[in-house]
KEKOL-431619 format. One record per atom (N, C-alpha, C): residue in three letters; atom name; x, y, z. Coordinates in nm, 4 decimals. Atoms other than C-alpha are relative to their C-alpha. Layout:
> ALA;CA;X;Y;Z
...
END
This chain:
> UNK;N;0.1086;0.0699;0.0659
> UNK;CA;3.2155;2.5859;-1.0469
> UNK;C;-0.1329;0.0608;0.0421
> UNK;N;0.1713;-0.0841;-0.0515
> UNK;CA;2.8340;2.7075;-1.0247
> UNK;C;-0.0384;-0.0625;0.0965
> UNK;N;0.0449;0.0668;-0.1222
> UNK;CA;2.7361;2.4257;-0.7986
> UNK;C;0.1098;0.0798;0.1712
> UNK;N;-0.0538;0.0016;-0.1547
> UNK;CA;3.0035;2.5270;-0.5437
> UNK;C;-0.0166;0.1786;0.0309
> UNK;N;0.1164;-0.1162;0.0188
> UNK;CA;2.8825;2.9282;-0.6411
> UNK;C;-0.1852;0.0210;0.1169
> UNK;N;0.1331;-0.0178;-0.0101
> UNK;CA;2.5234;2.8362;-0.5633
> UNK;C;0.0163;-0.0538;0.1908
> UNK;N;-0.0189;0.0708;-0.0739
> UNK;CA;2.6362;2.6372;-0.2394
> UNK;C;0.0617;0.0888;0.0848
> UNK;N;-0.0728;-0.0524;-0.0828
> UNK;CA;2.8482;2.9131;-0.1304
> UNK;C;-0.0605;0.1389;0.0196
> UNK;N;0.0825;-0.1363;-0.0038
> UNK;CA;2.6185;3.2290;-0.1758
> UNK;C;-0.0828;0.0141;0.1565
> UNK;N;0.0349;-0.0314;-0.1395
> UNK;CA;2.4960;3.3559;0.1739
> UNK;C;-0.0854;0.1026;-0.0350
> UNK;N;0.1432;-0.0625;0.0039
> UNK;CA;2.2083;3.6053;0.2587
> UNK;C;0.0646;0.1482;-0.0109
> UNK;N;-0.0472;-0.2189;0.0484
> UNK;CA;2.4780;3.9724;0.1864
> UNK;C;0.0365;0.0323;0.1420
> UNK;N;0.0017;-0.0883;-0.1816
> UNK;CA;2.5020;3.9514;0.6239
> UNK;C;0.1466;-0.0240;-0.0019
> UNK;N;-0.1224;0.0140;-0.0066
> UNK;CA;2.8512;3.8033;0.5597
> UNK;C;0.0523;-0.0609;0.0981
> UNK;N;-0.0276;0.1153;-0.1033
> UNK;CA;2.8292;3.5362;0.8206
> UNK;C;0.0267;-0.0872;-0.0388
> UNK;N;-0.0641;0.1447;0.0247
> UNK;CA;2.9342;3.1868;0.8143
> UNK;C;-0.1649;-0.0278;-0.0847
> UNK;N;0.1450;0.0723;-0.0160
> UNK;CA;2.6332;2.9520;0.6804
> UNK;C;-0.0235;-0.0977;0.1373
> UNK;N;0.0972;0.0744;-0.1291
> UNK;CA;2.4739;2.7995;1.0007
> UNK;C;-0.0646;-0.0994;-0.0062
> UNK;N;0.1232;0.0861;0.0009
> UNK;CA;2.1820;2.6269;0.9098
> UNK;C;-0.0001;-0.1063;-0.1336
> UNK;N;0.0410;0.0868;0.1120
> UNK;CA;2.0725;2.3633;0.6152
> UNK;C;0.0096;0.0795;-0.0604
> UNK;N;0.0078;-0.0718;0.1116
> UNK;CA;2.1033;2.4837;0.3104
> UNK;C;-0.0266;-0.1061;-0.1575
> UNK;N;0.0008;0.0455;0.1425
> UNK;CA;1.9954;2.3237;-0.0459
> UNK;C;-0.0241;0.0721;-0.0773
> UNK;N;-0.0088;-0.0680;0.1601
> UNK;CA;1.9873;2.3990;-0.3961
> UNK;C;0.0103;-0.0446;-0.1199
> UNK;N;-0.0196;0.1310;0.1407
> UNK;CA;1.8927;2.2365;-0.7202
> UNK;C;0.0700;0.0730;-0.1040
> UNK;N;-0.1446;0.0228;0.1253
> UNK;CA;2.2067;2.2384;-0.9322
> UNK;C;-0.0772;0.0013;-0.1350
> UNK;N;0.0091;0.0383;0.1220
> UNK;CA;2.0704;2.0823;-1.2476
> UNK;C;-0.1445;-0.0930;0.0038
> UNK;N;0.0983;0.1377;0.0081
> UNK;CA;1.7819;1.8455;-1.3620
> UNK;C;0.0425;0.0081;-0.1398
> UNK;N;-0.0630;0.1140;0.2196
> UNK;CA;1.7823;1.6407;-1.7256
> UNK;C;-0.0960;-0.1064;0.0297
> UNK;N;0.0418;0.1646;-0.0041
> UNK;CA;1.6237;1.3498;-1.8715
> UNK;C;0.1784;-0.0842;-0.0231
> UNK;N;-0.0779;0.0948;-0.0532
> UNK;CA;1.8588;1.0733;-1.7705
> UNK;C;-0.0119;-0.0755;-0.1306
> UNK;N;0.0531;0.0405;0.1109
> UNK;CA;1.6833;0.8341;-2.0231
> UNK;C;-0.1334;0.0115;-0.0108
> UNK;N;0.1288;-0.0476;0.0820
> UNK;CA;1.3914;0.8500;-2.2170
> UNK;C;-0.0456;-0.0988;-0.1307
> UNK;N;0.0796;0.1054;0.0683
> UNK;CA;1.1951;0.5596;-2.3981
> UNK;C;-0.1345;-0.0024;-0.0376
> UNK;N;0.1424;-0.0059;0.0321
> UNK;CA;0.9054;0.5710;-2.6114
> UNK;C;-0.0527;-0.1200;-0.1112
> UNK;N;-0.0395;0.0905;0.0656
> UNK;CA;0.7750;0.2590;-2.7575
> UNK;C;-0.2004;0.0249;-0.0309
> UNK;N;0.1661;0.0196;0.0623
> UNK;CA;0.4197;0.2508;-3.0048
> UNK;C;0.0217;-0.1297;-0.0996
> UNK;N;-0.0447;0.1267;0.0986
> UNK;CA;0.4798;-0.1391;-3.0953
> UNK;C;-0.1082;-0.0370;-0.0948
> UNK;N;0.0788;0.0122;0.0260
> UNK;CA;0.1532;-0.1250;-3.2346
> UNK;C;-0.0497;0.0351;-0.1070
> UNK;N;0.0759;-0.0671;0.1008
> UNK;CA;0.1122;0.1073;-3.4779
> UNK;C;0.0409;-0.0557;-0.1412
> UNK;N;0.0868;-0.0662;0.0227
> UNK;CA;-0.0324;0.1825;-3.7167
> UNK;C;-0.1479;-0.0358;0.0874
> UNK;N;0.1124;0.0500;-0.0368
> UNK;CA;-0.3229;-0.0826;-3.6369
> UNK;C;-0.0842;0.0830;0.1616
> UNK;N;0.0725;-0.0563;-0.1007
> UNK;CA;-0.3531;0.0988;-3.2750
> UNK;C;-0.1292;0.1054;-0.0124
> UNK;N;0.0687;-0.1260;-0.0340
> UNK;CA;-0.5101;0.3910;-3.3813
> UNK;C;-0.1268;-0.0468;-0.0688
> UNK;N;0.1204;0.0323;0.0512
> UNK;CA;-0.8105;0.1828;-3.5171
> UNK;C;-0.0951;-0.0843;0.1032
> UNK;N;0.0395;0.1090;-0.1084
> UNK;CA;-0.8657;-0.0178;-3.1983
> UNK;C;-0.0829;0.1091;0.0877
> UNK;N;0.0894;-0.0899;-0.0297
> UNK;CA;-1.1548;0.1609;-3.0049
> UNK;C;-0.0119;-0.0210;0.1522
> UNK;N;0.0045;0.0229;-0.1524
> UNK;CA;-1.1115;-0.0043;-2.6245
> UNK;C;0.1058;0.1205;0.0596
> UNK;N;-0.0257;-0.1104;-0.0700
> UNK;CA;-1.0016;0.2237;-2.3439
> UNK;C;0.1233;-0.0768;0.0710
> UNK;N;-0.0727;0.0811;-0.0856
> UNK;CA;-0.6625;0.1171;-2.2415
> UNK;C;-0.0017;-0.0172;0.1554
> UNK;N;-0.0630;-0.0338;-0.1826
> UNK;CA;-0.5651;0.0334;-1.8705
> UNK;C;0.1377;0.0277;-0.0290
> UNK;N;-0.1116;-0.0326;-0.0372
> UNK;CA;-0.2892;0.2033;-1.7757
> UNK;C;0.0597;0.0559;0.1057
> UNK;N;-0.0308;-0.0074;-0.1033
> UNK;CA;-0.0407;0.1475;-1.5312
> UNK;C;0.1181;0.0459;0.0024
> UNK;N;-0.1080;-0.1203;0.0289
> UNK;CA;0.1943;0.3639;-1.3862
> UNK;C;0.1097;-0.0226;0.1590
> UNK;N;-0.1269;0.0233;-0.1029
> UNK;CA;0.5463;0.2782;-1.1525
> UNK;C;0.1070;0.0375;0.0104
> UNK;N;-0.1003;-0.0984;-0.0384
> UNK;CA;0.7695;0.4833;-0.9754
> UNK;C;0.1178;-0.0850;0.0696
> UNK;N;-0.1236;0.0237;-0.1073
> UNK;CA;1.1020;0.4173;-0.8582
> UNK;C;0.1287;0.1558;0.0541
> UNK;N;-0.0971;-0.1021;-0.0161
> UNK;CA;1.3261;0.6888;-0.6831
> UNK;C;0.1307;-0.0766;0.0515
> UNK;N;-0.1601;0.0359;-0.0181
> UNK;CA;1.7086;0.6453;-0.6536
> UNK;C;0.0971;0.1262;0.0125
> UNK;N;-0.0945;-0.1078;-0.0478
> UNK;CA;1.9827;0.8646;-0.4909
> UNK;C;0.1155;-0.0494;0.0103
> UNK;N;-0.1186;0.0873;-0.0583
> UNK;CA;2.3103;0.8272;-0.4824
> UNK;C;0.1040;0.1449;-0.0085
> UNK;N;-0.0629;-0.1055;-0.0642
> UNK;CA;2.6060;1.0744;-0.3887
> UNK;C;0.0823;0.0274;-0.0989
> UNK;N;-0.0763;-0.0442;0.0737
> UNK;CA;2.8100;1.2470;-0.6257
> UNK;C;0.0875;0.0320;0.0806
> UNK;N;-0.1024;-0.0725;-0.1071
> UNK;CA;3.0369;1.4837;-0.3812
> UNK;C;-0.0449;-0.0253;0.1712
> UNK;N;0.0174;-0.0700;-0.1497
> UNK;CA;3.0373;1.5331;0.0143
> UNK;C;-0.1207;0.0674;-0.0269
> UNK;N;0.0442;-0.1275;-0.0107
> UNK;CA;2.8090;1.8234;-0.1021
> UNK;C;-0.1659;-0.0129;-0.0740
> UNK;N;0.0917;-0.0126;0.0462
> UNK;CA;2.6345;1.7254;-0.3438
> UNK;C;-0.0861;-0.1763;-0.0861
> UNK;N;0.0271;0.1052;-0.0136
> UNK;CA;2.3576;1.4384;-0.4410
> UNK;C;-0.0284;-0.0340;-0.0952
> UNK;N;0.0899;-0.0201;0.1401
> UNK;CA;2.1593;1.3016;-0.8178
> UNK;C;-0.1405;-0.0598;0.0996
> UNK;N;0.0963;0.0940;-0.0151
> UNK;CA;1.8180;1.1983;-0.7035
> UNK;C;-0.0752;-0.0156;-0.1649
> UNK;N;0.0632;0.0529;0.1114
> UNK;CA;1.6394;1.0099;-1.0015
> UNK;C;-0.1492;-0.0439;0.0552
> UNK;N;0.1876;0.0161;0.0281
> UNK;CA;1.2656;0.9942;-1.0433
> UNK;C;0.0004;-0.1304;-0.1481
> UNK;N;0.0151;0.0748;0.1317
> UNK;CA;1.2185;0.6542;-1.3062
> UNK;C;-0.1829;-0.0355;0.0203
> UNK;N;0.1611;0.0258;0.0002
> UNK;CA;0.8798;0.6411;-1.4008
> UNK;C;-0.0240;-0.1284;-0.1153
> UNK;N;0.0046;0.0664;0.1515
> UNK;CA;0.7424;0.3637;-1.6300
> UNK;C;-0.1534;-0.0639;-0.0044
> UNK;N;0.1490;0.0116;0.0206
> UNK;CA;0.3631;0.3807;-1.7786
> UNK;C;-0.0683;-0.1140;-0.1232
> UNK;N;-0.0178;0.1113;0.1295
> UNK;CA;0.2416;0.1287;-2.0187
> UNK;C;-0.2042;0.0393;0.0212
> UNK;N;0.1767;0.0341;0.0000
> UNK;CA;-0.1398;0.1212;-2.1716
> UNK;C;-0.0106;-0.1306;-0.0504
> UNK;N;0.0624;0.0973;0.0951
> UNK;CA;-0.2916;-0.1936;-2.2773
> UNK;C;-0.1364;-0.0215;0.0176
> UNK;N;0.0933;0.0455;-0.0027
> UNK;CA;-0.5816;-0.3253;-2.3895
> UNK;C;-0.0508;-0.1576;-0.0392
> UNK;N;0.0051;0.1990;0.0463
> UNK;CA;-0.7402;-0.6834;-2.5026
> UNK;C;0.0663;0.0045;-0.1557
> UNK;N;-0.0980;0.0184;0.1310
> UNK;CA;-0.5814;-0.5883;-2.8500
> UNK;C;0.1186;-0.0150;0.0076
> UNK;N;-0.2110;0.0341;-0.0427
> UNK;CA;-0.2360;-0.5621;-2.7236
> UNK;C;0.0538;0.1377;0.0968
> UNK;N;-0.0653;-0.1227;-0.0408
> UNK;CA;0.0100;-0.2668;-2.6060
> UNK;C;-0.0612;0.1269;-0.0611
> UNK;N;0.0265;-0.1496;0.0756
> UNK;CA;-0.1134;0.0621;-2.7046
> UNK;C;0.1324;0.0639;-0.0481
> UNK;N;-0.1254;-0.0595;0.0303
> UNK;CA;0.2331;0.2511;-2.6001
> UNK;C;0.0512;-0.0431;0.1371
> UNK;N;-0.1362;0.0422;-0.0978
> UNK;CA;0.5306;0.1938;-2.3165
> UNK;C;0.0799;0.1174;-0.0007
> UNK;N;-0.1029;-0.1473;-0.0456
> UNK;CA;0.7131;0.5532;-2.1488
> UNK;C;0.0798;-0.0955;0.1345
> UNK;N;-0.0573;-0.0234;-0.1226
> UNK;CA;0.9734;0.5015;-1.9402
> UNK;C;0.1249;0.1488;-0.0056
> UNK;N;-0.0672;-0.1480;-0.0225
> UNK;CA;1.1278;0.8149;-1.8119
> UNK;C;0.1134;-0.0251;0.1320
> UNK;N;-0.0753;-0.0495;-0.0839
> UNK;CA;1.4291;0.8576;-1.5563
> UNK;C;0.0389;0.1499;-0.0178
> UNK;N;-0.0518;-0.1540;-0.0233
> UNK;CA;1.4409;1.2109;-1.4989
> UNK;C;0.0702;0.0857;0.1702
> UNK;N;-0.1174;-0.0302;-0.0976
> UNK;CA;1.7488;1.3393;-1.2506
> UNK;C;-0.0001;0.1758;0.0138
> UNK;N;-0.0522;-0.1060;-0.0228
> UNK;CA;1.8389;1.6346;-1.0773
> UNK;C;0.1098;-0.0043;0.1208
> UNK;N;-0.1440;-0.0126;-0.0759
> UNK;CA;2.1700;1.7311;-0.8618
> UNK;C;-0.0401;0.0880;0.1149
> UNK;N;-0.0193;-0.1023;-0.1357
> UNK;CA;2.1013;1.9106;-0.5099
> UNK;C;0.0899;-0.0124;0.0514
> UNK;N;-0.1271;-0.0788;-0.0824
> UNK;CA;2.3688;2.0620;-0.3651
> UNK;C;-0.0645;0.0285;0.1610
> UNK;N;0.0300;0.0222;-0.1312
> UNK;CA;2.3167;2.0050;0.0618
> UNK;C;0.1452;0.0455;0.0899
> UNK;N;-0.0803;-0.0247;-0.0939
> UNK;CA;2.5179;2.1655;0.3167
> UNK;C;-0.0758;0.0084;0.1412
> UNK;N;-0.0026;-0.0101;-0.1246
> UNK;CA;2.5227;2.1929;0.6418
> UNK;C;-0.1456;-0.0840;0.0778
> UNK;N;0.0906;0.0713;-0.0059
> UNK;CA;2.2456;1.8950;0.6464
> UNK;C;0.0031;-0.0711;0.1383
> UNK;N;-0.0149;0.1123;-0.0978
> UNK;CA;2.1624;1.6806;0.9810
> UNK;C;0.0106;-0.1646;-0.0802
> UNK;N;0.0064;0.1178;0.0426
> UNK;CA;2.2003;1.3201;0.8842
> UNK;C;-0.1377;-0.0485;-0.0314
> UNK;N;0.1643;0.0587;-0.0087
> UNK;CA;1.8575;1.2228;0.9745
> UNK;C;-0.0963;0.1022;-0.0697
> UNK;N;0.0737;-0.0840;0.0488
> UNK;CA;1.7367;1.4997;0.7819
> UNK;C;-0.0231;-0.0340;-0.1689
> UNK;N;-0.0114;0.0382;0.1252
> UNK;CA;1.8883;1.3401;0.4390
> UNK;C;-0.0972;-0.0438;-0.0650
> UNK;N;0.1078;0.0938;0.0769
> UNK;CA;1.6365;1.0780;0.3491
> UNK;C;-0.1444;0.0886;-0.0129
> UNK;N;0.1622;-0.0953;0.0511
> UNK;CA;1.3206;1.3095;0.4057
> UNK;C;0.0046;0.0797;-0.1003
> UNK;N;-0.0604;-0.1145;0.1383
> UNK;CA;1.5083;1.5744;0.1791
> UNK;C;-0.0261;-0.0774;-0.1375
> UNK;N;-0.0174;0.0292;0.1085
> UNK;CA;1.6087;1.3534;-0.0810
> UNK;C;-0.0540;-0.1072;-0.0443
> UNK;N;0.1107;0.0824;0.0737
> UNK;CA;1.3455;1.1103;-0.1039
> UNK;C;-0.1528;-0.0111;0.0160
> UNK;N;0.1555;-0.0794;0.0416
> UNK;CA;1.0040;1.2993;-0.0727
> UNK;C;0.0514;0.1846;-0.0244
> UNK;N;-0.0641;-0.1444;0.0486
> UNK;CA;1.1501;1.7002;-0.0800
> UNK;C;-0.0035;-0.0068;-0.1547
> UNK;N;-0.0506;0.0105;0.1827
> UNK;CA;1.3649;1.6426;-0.4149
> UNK;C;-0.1173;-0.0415;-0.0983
> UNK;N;0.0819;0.0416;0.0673
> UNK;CA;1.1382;1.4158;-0.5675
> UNK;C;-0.1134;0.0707;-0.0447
> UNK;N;0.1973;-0.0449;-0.0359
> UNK;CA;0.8203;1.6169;-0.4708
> UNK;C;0.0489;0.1610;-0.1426
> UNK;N;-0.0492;-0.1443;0.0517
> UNK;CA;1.0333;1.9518;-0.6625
> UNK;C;-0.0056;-0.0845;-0.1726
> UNK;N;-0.0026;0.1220;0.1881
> UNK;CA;1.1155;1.6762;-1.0027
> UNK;C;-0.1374;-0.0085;-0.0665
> UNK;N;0.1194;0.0285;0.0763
> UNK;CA;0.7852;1.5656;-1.0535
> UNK;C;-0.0725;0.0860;-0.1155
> UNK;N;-0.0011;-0.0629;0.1116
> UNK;CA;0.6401;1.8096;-1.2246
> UNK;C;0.0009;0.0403;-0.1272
> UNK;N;-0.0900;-0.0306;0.1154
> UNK;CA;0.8824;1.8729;-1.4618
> UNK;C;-0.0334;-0.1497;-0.1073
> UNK;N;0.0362;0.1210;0.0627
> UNK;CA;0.8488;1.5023;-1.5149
> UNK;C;-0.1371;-0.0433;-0.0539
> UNK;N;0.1703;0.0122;0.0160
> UNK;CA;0.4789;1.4524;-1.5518
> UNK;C;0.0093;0.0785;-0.1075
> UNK;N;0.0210;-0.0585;0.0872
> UNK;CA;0.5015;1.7292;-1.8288
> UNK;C;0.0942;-0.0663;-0.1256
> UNK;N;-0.0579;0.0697;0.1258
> UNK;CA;0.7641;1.5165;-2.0215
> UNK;C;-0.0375;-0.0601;-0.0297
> UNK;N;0.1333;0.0983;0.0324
> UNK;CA;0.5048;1.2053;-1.9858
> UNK;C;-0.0779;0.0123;-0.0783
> UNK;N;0.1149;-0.1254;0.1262
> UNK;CA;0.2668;1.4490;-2.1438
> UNK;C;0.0324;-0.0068;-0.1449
> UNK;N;-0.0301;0.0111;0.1374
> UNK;CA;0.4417;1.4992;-2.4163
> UNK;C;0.0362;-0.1287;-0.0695
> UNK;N;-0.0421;0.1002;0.0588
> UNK;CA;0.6028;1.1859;-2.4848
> UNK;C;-0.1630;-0.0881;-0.0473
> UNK;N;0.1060;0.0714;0.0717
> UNK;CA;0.2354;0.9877;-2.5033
> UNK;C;-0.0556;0.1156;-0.1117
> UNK;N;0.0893;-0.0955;0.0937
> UNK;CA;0.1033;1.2936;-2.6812
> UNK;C;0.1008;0.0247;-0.1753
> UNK;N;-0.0687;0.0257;0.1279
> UNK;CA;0.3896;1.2658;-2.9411
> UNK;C;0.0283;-0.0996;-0.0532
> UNK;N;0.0226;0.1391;0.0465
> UNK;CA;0.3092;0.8843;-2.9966
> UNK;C;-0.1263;0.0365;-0.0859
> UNK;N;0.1641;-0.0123;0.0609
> UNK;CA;-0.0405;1.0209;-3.1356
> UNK;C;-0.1138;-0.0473;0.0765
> UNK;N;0.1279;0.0538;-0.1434
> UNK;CA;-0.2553;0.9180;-2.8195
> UNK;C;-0.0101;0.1797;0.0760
> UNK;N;0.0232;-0.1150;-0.1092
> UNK;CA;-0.3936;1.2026;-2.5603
> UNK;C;0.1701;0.0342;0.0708
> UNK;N;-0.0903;-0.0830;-0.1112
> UNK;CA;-0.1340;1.3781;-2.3451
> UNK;C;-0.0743;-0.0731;0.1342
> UNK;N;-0.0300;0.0621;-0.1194
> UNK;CA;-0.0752;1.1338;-2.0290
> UNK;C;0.0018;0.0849;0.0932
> UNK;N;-0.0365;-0.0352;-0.1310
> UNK;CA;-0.1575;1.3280;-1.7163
> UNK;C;0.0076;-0.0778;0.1570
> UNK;N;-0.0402;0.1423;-0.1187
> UNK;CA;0.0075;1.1620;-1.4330
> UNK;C;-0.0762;0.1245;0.0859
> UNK;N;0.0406;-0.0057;-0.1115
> UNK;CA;-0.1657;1.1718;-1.1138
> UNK;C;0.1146;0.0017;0.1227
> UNK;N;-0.1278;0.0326;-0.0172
> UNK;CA;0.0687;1.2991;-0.8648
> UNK;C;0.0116;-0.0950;0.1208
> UNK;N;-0.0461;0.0711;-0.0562
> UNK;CA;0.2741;1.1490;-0.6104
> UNK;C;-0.0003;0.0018;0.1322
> UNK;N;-0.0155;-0.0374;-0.1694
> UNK;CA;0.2436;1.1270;-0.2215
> UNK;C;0.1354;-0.0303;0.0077
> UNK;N;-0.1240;0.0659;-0.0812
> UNK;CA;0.6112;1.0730;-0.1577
> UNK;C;0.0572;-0.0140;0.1157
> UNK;N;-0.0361;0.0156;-0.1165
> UNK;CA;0.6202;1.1467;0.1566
> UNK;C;-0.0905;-0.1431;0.1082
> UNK;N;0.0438;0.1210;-0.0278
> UNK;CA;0.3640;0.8358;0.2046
> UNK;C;0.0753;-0.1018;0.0178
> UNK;N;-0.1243;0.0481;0.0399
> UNK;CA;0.5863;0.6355;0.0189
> UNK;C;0.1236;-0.0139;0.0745
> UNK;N;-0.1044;-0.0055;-0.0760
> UNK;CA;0.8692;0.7594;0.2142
> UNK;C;-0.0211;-0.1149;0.1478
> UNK;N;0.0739;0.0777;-0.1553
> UNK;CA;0.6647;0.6548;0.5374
> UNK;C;0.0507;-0.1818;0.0117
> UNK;N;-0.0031;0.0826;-0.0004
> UNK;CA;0.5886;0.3433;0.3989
> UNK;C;0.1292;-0.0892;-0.0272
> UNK;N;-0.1619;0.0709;-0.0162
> UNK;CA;0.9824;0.2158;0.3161
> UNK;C;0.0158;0.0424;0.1387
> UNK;N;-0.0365;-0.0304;-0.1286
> UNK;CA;1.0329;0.3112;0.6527
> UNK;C;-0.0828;-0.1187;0.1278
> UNK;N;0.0789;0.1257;-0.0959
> UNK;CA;0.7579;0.0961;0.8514
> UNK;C;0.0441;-0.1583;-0.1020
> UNK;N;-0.0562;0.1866;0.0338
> UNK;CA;0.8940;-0.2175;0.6238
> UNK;C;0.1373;0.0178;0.0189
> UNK;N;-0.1155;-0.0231;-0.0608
> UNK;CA;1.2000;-0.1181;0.7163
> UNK;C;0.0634;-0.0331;0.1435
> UNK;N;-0.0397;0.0978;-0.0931
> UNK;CA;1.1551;-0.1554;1.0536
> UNK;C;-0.0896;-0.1209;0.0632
> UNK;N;0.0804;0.1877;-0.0193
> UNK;CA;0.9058;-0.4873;1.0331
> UNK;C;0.1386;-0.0613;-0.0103
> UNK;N;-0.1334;0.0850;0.0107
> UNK;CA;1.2372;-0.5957;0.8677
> UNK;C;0.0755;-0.0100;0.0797
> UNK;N;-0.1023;-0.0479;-0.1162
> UNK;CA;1.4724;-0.4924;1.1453
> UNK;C;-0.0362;-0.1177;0.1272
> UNK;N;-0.0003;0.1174;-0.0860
> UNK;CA;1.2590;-0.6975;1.3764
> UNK;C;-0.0270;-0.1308;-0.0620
> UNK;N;0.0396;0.1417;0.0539
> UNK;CA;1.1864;-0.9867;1.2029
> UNK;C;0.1700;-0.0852;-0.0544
> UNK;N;-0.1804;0.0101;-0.0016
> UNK;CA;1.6137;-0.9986;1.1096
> UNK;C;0.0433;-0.0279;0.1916
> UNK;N;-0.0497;0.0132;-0.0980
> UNK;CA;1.7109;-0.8901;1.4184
> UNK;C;-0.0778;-0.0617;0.1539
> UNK;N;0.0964;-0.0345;-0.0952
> UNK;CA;1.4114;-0.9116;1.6840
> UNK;C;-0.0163;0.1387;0.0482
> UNK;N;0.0318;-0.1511;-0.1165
> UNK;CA;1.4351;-0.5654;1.8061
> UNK;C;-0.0209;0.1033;-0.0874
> UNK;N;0.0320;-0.1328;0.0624
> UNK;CA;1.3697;-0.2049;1.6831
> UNK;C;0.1004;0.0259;-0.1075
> UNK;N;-0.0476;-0.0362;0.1489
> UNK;CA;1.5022;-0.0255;1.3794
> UNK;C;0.1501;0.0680;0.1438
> UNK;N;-0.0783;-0.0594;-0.0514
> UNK;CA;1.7460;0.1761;1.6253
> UNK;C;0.0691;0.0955;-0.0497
> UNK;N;-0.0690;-0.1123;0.0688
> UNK;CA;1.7193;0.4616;1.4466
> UNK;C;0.0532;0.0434;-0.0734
> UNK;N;-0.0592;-0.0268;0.1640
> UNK;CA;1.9242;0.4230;1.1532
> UNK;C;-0.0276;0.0616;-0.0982
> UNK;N;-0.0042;-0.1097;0.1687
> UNK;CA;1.9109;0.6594;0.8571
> UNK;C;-0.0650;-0.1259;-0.0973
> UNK;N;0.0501;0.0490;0.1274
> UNK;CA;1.6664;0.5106;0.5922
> UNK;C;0.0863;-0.0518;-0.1319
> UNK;N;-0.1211;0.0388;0.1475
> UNK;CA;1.8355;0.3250;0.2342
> UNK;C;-0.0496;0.1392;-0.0506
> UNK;N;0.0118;-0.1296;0.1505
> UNK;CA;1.8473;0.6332;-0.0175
> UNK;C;-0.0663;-0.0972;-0.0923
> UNK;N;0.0396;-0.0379;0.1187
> UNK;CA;1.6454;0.4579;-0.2547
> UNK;C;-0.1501;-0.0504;0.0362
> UNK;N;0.1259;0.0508;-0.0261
> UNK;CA;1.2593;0.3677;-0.2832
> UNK;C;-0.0861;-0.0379;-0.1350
> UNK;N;0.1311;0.0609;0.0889
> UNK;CA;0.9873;0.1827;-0.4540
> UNK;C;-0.1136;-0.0323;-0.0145
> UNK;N;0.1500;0.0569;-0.0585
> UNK;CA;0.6131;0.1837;-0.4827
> UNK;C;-0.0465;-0.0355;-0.1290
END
């Protein structure tokens, strides 16, 4: 298979692999929703929508080897007339991880991955408002490794406030939300 190809390719020295190794397999839109409940009348309405914009990342394990992390984004404009338009995007990709530390996972695959997705994603945003007949949506990007941070310090508020005592180190959930 290509994933186990891309996973198994070494540097030509013909040694073992040693160290970490990743490799993005694949990305895709997952799903893809575009909603203009408005129109026609929108495009006569002259206020400046607000629009707000919420991320969720989600990981979950395909093989031993290999992982999907999902980027779901979902932007909405409105104004005092109503909805303008409504994107939601889940856009996925597959890294392939070997020879990973444990405690190394969650930084990888939920600011790394993500931080490599975006991008790609933000330019489908683009298009999708820009093929409703509104501007081209440029998302503002993402600190994920903030993000990351921050599931992590409520993580372990939670830990003591459950248990009384420290997080004790445990490996982060694979998924996050800001």
């Amino acid at each position: 298979m290509a994933d186990q190809d891309l996973l198994n390719s070494g540097n030509g020295s013909g040694e073992a692999n040693e160290g970490p190794q990743a490799a993005t397999l694949a990305q895709y839109i997952k799903d893809l929703s575009i909603e203009n409940p408005n129109s026609p009348q929108v495009y006569q309405w002259q206020e400046t929508p607000r629009v707000d914009v919420q991320f969720n990342i989600n990981v979950d394990r395909v093989s031993d080897e290999v992982h999907e992390v999902v980027i779901k984004l979902e932007v909405s404009a409105r104004s005092d007339s109503g909805v303008q338009f409504l994107v939601e995007l889940s856009y996925a990709g597959l890294f392939g991880l070997r020879n990973f530390p444990e405690e190394a996972l969650g930084p990888f695959l939920l600011v790394e991955a993500p931080r490599l997705l975006f991008p790609f994603a933000r330019q489908i945003m683009a298009d999708a408002t820009q093929n409703t007949g509104f501007p081209p949506l440029l998302l503002d990007g993402i600190d994920f490794g903030a993000a990351y941070m921050s599931q992590l310090q409520a993580q372990a508020q939670q830990a003591q406030t459950d248990g009384g005592g420290a997080n004790g180190g445990s490996a982060p959930e694979e998924t996050s939300e800001a």
